[in-house]
mmCIF file of the N, C-alpha and C atoms, coordinates in Angstrom:
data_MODEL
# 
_entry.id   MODEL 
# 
loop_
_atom_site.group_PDB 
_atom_site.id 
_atom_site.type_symbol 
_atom_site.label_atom_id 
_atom_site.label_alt_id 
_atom_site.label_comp_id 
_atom_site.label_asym_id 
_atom_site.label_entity_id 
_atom_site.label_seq_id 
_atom_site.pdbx_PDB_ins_code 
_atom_site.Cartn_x 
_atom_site.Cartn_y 
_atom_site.Cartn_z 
_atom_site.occupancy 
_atom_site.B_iso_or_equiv 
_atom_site.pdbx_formal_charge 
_atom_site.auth_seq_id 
_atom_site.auth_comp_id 
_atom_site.auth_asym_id 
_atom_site.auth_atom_id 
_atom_site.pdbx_PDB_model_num 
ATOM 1   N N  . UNK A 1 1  ? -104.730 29.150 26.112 1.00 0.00 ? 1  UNK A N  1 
ATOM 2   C CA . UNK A 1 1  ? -105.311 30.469 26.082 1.00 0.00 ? 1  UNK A CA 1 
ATOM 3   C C  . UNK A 1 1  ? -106.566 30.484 26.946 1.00 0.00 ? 1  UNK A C  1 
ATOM 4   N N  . UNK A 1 2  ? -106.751 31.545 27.243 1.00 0.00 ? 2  UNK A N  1 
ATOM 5   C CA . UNK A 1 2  ? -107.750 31.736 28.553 1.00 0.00 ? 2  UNK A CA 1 
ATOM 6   C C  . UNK A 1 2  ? -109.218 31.946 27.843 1.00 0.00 ? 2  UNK A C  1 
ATOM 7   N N  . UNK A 1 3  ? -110.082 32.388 26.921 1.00 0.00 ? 3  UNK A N  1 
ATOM 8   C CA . UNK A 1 3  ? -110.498 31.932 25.836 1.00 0.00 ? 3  UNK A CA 1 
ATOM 9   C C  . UNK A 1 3  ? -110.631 31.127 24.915 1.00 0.00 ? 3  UNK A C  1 
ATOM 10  N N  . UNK A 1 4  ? -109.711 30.370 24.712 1.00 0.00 ? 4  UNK A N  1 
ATOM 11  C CA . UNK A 1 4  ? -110.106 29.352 23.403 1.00 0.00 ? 4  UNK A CA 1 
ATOM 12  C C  . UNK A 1 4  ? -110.842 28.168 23.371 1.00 0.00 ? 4  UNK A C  1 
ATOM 13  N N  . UNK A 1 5  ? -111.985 28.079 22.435 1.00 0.00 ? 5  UNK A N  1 
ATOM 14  C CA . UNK A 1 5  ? -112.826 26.787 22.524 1.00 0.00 ? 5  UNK A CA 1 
ATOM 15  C C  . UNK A 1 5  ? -112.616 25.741 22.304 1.00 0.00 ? 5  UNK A C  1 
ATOM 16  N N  . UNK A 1 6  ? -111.241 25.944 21.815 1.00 0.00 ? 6  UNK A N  1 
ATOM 17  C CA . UNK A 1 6  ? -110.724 24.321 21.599 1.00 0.00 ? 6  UNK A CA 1 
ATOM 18  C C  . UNK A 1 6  ? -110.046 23.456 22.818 1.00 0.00 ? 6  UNK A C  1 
ATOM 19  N N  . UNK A 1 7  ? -110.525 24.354 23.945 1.00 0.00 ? 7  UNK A N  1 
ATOM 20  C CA . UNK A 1 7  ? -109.829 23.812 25.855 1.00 0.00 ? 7  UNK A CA 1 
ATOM 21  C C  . UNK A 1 7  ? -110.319 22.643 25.872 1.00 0.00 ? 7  UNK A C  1 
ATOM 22  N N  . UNK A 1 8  ? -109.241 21.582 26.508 1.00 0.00 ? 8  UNK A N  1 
ATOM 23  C CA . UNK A 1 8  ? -109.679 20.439 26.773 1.00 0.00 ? 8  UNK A CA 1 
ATOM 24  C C  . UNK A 1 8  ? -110.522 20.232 27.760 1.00 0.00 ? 8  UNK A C  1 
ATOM 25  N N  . UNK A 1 9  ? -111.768 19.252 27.590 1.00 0.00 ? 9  UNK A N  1 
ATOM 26  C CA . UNK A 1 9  ? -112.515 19.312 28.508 1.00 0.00 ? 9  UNK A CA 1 
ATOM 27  C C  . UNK A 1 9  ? -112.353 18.705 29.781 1.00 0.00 ? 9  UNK A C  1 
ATOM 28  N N  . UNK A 1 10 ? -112.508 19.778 30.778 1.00 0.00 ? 10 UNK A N  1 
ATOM 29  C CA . UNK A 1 10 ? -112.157 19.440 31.880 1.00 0.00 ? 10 UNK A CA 1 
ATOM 30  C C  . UNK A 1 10 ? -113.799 19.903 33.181 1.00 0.00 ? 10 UNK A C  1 
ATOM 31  N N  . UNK A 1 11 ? -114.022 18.925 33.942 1.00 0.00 ? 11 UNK A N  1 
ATOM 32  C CA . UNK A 1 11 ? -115.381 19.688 34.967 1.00 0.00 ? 11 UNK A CA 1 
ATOM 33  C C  . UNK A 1 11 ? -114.887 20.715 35.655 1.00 0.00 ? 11 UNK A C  1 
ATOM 34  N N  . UNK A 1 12 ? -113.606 21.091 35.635 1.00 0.00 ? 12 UNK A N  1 
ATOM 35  C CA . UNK A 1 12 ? -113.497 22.441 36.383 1.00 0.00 ? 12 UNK A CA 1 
ATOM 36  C C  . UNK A 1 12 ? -113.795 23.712 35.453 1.00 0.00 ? 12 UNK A C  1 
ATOM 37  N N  . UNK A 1 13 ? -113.545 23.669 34.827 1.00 0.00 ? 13 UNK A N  1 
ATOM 38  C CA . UNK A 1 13 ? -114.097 24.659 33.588 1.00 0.00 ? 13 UNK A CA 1 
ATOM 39  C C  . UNK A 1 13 ? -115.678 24.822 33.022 1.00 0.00 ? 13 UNK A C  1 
ATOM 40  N N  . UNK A 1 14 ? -116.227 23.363 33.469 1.00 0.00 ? 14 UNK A N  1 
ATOM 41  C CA . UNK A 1 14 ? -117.342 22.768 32.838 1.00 0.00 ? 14 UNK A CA 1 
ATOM 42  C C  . UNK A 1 14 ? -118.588 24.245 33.475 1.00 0.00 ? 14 UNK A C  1 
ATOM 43  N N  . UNK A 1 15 ? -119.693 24.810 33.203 1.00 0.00 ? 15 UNK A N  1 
ATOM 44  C CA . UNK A 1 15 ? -120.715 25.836 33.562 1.00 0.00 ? 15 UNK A CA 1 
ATOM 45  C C  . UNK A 1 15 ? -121.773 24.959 34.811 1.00 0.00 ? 15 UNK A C  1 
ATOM 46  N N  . UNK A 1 16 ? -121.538 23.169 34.285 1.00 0.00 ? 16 UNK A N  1 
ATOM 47  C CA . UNK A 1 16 ? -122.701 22.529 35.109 1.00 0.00 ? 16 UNK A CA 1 
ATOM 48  C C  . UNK A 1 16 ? -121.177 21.792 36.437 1.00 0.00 ? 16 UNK A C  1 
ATOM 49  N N  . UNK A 1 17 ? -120.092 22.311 37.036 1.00 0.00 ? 17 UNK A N  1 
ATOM 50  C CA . UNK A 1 17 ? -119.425 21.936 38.027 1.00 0.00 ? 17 UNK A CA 1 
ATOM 51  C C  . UNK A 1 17 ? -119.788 22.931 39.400 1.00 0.00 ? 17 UNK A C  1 
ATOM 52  N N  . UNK A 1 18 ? -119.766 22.031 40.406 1.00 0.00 ? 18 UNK A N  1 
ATOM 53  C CA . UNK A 1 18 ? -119.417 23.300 41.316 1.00 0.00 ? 18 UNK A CA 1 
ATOM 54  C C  . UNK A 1 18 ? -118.640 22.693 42.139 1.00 0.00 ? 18 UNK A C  1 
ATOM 55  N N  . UNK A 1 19 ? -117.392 23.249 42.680 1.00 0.00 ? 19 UNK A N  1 
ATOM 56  C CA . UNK A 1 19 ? -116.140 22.920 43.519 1.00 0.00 ? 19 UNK A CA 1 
ATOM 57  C C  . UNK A 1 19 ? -116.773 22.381 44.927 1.00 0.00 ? 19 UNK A C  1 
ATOM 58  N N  . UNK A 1 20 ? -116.514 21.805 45.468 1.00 0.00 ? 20 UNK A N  1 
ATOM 59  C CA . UNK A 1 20 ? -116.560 21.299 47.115 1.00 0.00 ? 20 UNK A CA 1 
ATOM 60  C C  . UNK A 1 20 ? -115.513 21.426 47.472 1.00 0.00 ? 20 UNK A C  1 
ATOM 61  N N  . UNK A 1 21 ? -114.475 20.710 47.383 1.00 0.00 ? 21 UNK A N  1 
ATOM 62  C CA . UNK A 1 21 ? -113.153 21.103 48.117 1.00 0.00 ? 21 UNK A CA 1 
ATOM 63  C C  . UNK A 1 21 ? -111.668 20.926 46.328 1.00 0.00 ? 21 UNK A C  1 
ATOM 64  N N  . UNK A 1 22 ? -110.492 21.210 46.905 1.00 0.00 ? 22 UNK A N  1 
ATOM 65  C CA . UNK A 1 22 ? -109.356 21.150 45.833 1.00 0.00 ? 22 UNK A CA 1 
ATOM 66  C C  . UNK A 1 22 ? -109.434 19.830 44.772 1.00 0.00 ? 22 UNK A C  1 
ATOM 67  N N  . UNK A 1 23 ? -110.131 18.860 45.447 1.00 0.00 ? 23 UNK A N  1 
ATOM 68  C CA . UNK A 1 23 ? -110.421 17.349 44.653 1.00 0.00 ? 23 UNK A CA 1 
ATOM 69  C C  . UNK A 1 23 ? -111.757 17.111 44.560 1.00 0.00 ? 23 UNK A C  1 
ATOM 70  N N  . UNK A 1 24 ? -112.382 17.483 44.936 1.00 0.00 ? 24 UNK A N  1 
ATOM 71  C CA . UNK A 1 24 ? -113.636 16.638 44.596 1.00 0.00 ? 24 UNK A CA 1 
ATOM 72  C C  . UNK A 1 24 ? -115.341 18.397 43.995 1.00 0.00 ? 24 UNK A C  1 
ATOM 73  N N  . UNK A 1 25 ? -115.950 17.576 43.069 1.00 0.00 ? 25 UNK A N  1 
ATOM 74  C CA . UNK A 1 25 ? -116.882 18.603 42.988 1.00 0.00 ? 25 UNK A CA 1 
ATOM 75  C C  . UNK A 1 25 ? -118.530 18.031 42.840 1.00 0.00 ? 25 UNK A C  1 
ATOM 76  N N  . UNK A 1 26 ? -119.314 18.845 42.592 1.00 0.00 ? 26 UNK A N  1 
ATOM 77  C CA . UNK A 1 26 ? -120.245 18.323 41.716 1.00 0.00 ? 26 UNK A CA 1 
ATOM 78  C C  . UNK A 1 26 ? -120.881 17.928 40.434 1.00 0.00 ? 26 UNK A C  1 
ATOM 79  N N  . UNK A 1 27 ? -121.623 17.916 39.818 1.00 0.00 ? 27 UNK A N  1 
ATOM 80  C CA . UNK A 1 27 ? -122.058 17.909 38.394 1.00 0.00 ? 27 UNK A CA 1 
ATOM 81  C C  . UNK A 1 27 ? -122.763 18.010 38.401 1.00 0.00 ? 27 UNK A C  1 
ATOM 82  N N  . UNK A 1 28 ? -124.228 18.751 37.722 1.00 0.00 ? 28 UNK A N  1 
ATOM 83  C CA . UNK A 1 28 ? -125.480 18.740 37.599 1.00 0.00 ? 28 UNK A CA 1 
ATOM 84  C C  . UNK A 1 28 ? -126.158 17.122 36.661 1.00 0.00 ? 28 UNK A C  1 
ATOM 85  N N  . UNK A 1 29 ? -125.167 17.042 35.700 1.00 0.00 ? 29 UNK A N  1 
ATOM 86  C CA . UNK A 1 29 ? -125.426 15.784 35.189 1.00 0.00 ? 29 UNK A CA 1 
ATOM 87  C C  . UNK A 1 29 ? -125.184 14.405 36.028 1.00 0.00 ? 29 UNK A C  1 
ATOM 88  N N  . UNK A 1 30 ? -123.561 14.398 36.330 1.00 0.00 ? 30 UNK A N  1 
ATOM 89  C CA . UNK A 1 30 ? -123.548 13.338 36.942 1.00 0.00 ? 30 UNK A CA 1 
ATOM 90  C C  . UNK A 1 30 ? -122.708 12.872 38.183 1.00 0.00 ? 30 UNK A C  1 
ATOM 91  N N  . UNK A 1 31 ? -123.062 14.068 39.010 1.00 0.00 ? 31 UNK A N  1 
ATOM 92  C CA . UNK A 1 31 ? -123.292 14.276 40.530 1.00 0.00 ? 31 UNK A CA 1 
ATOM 93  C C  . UNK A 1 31 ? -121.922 14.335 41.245 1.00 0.00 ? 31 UNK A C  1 
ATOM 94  N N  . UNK A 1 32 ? -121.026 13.449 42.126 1.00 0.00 ? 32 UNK A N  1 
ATOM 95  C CA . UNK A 1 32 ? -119.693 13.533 42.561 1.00 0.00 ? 32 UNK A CA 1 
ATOM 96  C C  . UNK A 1 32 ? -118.866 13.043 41.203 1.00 0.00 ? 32 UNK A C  1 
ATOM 97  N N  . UNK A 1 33 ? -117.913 14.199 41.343 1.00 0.00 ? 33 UNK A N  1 
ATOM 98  C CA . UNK A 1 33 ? -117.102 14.038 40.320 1.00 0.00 ? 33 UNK A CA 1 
ATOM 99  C C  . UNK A 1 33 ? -115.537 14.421 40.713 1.00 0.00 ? 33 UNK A C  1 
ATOM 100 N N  . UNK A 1 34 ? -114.470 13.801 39.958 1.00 0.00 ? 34 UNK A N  1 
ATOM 101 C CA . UNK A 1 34 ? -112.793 14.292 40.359 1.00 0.00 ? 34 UNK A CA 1 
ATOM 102 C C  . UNK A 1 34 ? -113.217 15.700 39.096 1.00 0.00 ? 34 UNK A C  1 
ATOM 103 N N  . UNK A 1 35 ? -112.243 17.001 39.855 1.00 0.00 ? 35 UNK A N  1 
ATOM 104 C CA . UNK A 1 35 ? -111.952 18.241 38.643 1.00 0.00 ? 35 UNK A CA 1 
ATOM 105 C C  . UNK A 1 35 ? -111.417 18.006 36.774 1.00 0.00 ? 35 UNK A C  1 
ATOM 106 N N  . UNK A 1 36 ? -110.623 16.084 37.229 1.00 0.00 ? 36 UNK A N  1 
ATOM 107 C CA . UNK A 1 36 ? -110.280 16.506 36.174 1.00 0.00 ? 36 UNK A CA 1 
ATOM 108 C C  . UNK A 1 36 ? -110.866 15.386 34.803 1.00 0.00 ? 36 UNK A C  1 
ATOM 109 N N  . UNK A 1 37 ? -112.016 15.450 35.287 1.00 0.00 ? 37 UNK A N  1 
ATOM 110 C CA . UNK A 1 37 ? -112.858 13.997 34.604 1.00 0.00 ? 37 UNK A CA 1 
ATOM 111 C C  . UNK A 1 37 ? -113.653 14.653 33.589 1.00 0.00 ? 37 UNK A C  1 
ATOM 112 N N  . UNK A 1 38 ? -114.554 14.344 32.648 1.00 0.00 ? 38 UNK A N  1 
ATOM 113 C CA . UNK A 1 38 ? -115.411 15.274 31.705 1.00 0.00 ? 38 UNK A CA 1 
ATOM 114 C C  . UNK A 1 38 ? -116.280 14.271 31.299 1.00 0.00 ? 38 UNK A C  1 
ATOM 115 N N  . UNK A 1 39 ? -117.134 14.868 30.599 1.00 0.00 ? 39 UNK A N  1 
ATOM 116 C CA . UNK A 1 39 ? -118.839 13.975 30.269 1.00 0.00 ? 39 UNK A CA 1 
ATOM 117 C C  . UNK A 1 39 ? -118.866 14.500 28.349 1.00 0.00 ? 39 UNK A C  1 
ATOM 118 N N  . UNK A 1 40 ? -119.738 14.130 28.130 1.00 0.00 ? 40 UNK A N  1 
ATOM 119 C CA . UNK A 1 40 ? -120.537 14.770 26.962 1.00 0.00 ? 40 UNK A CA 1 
ATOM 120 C C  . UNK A 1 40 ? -121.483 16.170 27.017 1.00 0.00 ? 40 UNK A C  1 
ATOM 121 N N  . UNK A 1 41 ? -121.702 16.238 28.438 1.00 0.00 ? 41 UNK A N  1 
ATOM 122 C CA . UNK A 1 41 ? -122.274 17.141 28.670 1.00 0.00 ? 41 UNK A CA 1 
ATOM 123 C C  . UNK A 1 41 ? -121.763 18.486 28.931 1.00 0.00 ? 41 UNK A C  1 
ATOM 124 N N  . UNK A 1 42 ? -120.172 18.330 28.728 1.00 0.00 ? 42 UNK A N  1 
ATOM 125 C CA . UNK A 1 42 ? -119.590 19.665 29.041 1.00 0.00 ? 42 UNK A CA 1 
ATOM 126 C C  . UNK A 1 42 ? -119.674 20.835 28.105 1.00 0.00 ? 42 UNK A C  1 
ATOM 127 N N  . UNK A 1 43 ? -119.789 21.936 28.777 1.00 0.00 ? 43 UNK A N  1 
ATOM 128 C CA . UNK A 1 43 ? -120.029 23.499 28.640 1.00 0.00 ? 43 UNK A CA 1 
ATOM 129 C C  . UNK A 1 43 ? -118.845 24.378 28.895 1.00 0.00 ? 43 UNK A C  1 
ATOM 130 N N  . UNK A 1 44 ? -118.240 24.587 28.198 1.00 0.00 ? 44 UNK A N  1 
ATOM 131 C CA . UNK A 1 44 ? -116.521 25.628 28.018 1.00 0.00 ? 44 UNK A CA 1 
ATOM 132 C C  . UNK A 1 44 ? -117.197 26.686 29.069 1.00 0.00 ? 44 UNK A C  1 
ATOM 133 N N  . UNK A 1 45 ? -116.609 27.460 30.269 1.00 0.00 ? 45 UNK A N  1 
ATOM 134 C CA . UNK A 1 45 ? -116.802 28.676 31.090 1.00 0.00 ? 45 UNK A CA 1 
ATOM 135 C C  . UNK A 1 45 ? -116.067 29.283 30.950 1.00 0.00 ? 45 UNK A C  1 
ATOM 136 N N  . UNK A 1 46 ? -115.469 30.561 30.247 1.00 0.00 ? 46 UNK A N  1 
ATOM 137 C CA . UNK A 1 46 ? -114.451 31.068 30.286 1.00 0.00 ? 46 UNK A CA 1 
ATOM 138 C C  . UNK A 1 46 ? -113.599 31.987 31.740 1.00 0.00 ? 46 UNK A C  1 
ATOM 139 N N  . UNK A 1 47 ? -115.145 31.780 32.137 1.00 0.00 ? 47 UNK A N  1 
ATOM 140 C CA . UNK A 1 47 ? -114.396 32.587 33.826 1.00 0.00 ? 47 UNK A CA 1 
ATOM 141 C C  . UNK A 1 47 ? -113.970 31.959 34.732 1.00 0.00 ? 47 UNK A C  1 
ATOM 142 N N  . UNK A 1 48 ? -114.493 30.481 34.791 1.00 0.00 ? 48 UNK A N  1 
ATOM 143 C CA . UNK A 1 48 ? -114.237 29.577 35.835 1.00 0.00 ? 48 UNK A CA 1 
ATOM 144 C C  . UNK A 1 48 ? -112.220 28.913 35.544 1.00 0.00 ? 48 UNK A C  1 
ATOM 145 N N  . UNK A 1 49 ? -111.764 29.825 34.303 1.00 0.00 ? 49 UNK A N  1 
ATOM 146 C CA . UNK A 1 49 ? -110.429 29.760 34.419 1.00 0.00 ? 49 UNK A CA 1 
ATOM 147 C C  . UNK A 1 49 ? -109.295 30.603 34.859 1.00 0.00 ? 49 UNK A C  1 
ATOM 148 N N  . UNK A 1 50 ? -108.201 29.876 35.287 1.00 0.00 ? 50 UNK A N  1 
ATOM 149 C CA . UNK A 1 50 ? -107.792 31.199 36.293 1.00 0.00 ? 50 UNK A CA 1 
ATOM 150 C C  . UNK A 1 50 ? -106.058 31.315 35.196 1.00 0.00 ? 50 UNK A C  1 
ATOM 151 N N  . UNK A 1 51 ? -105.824 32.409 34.863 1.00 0.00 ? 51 UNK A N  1 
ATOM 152 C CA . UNK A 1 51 ? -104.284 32.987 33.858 1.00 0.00 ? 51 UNK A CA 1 
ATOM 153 C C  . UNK A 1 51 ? -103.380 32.648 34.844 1.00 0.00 ? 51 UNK A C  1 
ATOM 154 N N  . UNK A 1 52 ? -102.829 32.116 34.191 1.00 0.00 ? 52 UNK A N  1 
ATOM 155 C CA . UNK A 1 52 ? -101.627 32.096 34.690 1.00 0.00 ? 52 UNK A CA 1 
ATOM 156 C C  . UNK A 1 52 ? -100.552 33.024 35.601 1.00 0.00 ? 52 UNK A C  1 
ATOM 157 N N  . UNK A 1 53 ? -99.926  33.008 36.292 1.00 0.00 ? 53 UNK A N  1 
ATOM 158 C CA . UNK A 1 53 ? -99.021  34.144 37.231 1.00 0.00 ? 53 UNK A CA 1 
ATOM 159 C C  . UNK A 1 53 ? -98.332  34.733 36.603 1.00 0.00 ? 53 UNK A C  1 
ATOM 160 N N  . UNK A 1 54 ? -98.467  36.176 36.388 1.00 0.00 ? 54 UNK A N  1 
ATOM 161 C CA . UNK A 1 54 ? -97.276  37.078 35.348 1.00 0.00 ? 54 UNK A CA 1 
ATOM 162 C C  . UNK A 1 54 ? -95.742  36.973 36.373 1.00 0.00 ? 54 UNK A C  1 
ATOM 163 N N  . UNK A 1 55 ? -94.902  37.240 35.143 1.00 0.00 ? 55 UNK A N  1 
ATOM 164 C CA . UNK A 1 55 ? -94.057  36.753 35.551 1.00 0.00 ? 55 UNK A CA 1 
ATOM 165 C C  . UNK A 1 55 ? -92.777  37.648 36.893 1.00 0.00 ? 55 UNK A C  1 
ATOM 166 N N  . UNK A 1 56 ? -92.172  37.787 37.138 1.00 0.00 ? 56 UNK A N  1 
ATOM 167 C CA . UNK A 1 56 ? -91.774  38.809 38.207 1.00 0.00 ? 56 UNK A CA 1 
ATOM 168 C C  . UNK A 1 56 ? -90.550  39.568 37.426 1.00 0.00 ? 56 UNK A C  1 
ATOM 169 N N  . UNK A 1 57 ? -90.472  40.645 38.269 1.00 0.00 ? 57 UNK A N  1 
ATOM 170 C CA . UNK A 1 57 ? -89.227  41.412 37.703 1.00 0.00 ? 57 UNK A CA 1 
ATOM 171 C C  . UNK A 1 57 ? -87.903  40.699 36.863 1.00 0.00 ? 57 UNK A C  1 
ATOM 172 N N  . UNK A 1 58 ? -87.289  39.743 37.978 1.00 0.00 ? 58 UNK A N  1 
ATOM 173 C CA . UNK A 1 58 ? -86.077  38.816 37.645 1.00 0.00 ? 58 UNK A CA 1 
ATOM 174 C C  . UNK A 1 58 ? -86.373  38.071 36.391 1.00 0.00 ? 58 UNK A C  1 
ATOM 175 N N  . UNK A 1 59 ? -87.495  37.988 35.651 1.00 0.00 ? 59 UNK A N  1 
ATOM 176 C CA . UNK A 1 59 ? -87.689  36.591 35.171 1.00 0.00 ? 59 UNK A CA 1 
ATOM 177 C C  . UNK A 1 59 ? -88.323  37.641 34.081 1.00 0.00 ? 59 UNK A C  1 
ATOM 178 N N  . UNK A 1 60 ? -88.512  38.440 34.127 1.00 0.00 ? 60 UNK A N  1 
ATOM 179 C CA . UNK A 1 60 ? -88.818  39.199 32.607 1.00 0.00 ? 60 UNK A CA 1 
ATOM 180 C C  . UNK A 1 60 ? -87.409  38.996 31.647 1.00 0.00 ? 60 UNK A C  1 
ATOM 181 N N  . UNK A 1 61 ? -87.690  39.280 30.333 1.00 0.00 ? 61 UNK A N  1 
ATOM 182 C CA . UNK A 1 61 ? -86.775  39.067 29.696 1.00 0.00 ? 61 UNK A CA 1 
ATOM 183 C C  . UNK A 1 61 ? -85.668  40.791 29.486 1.00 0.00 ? 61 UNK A C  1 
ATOM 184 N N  . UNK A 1 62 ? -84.590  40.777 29.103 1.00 0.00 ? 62 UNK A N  1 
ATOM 185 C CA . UNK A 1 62 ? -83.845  41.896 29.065 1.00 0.00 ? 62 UNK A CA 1 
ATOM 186 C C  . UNK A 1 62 ? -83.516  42.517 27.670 1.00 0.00 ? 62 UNK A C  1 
ATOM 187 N N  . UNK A 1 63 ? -83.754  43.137 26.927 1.00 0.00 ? 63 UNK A N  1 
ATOM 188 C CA . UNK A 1 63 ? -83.974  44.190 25.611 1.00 0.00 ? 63 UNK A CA 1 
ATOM 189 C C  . UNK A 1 63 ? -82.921  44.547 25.768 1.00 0.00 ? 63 UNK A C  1 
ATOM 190 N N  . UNK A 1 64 ? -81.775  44.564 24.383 1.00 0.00 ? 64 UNK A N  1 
ATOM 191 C CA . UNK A 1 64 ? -80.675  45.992 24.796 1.00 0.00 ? 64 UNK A CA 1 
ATOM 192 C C  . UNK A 1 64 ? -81.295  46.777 23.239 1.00 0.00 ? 64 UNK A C  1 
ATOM 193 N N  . UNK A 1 65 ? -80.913  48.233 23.985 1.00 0.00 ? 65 UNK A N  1 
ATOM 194 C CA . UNK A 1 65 ? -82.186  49.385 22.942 1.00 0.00 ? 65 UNK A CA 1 
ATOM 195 C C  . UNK A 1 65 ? -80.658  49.461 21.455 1.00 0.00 ? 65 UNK A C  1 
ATOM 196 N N  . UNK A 1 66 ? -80.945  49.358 20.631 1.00 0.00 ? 66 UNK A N  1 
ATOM 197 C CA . UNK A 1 66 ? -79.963  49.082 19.390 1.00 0.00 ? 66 UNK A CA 1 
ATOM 198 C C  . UNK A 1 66 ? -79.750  50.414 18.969 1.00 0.00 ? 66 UNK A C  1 
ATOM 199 N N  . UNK A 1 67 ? -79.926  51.756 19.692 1.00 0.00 ? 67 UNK A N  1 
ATOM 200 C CA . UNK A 1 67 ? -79.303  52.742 19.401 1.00 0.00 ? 67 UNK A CA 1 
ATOM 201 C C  . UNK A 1 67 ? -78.441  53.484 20.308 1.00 0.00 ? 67 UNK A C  1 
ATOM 202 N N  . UNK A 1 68 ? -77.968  52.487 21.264 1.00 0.00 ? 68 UNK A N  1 
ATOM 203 C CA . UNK A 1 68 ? -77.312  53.338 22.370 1.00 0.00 ? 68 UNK A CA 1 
ATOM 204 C C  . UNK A 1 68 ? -75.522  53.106 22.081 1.00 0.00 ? 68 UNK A C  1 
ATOM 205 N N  . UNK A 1 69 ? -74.712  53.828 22.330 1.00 0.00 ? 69 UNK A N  1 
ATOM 206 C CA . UNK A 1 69 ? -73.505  54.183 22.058 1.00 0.00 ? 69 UNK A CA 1 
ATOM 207 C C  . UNK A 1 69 ? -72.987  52.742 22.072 1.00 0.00 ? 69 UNK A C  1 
ATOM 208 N N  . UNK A 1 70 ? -73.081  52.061 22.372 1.00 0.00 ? 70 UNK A N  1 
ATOM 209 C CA . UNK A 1 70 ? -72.150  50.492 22.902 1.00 0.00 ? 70 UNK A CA 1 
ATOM 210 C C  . UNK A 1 70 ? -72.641  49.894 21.381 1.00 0.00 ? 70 UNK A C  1 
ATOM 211 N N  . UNK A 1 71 ? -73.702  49.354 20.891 1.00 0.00 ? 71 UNK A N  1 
ATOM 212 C CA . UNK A 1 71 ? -73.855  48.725 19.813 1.00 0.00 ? 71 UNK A CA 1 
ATOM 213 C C  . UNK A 1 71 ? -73.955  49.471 18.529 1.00 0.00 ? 71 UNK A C  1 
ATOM 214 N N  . UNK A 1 72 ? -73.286  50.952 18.671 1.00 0.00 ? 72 UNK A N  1 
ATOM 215 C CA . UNK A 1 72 ? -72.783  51.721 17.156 1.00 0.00 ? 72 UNK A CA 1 
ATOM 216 C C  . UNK A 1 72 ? -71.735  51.284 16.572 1.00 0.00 ? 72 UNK A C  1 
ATOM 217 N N  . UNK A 1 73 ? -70.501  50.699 17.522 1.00 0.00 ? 73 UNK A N  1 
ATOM 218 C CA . UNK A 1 73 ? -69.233  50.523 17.214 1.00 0.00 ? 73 UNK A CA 1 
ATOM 219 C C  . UNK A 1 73 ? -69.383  49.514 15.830 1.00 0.00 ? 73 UNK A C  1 
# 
C-alpha cells in the first residue's frame, strides 16, 4: 500500500535519500548508498513512492450484469 507504515525499509523511500542515478544515492546519515539498503535512521516518505501502473483496458476484469435476459433462463 502506498501509505502504510508498516513499508519495508528501504533508502528510496527513506526522507534523508536523495537519488543520483537508477543505482546509486545519497544519505544524509551515511553518505553513498545502493536504493535498496536501510539504516536505523530511516524515515517512511509517503511521496517518494511511486503506485503502481493501473491496469489497461484488456486486463480489466469482465462483470456479466445478473439481470440481463441470458442469465434469467
Amino acid at each position: 500500500m502506498l501509505f502504510d507504515k508498516n513499508t519495508e525499509p528501504r533508502c528510496v523511500y527513506c526522507t534523508r535519500y536523495y537519488e543520483l542515478d537508477e543505482d546509486h544515492g545519497i544519505c544524509e546519515k551515511k553518505g553513498p548508498v545502493s536504493p535498496g539498503a536501510h539504516c536505523r535512521a530511516f524515515r517512511y516518505d509517503p511521496t517518494r513512492r511511486v503506485p503502481p501502473e493501473a491496469l489497461s483496458e484488456e486486463e480489466l476484469p469482465v462483470f456479466e450484469d445478473p439481470d440481463t435476459e441470458e442469465n434469467k433462463e
